[in-house]
N, C-alpha and C positions, 0 to 999 in steps of 0.2 A: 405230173404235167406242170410246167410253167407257162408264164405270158410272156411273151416278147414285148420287148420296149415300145412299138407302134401299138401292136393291142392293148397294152396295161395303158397308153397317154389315151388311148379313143374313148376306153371306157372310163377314166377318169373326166374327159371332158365332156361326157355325156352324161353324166352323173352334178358334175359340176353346173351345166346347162340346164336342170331342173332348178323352176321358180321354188325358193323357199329355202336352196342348199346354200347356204355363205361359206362352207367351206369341207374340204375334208381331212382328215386324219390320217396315221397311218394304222393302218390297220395290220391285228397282229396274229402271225397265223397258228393255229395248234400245235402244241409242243412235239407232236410225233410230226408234221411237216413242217417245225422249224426246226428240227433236226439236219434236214436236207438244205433249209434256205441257208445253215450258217453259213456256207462257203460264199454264197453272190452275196452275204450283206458284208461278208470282211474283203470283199471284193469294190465293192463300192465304198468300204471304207475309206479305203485304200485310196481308191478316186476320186475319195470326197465328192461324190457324186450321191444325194437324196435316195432313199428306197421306195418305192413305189407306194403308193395311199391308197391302192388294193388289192389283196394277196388272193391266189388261186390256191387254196388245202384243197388237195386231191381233184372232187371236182366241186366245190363250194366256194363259190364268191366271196370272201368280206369286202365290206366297206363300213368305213365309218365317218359321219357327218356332221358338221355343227349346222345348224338349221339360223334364219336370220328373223324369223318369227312371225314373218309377212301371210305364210297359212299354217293352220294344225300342224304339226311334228309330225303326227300316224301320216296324215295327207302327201305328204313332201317325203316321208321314209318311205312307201308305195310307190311313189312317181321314181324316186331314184333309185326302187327296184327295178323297174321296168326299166329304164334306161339304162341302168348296167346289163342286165339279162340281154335288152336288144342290140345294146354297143356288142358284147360277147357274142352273142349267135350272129351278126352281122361278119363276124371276122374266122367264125368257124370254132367256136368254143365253145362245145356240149358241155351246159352245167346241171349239175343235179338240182341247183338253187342257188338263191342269192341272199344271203345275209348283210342287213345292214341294221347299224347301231347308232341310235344317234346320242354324240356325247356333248353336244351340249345345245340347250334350245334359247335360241339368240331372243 
């Protein structure tokens, strides 16, 4: 399963809309489903057109976050669980979970 380009921006901007997130990453997805993604990243190569800053493995969310240090890191990693999980089911995408990492605490 992939995300379509209006789903993958909603949940990015929903993510992003969490107090404490300063930014996001790209996040990078398991070698067994980036097996599948290489064709749309040398597609976007191509179009020099950005890859998306959260990847759908199978049905696992990543995202990854730099935080701006305004509250706890665990705090603001929770909160922009929930807003990816509700951006995603808001658009009709059953996830088993949502994985977020945060790589750097501002």
């Amino acid at each position: 399963m992939t995300l379509d380009d209006d789903t993958t921006a909603a949940i990015e901007a929903a993510v992003l809309a969490v107090p404490g997130v300063a930014e996001l990453y790209r996040a990078r997805p398991t070698l067994g489903s980036a097996l599948g993604s290489a064709v749309d990243s040398a597609k976007r190569l191509a179009a020099r057109t950005p890859g998306p800053r959260v990847v759908l493995d199978e049905d696992v969310l990543r995202v990854v976050i730099g935080t701006d240090g305004s509250l706890p890191a665990p705090a603001t990693a929770r909160a922009a669980h929930l807003a990816a999980w509700e951006a995603a089911a808001a658009r009709g995408v059953a996830l088993a979970r949502v994985d977020v990492r945060i790589a750097r605490v501002g």
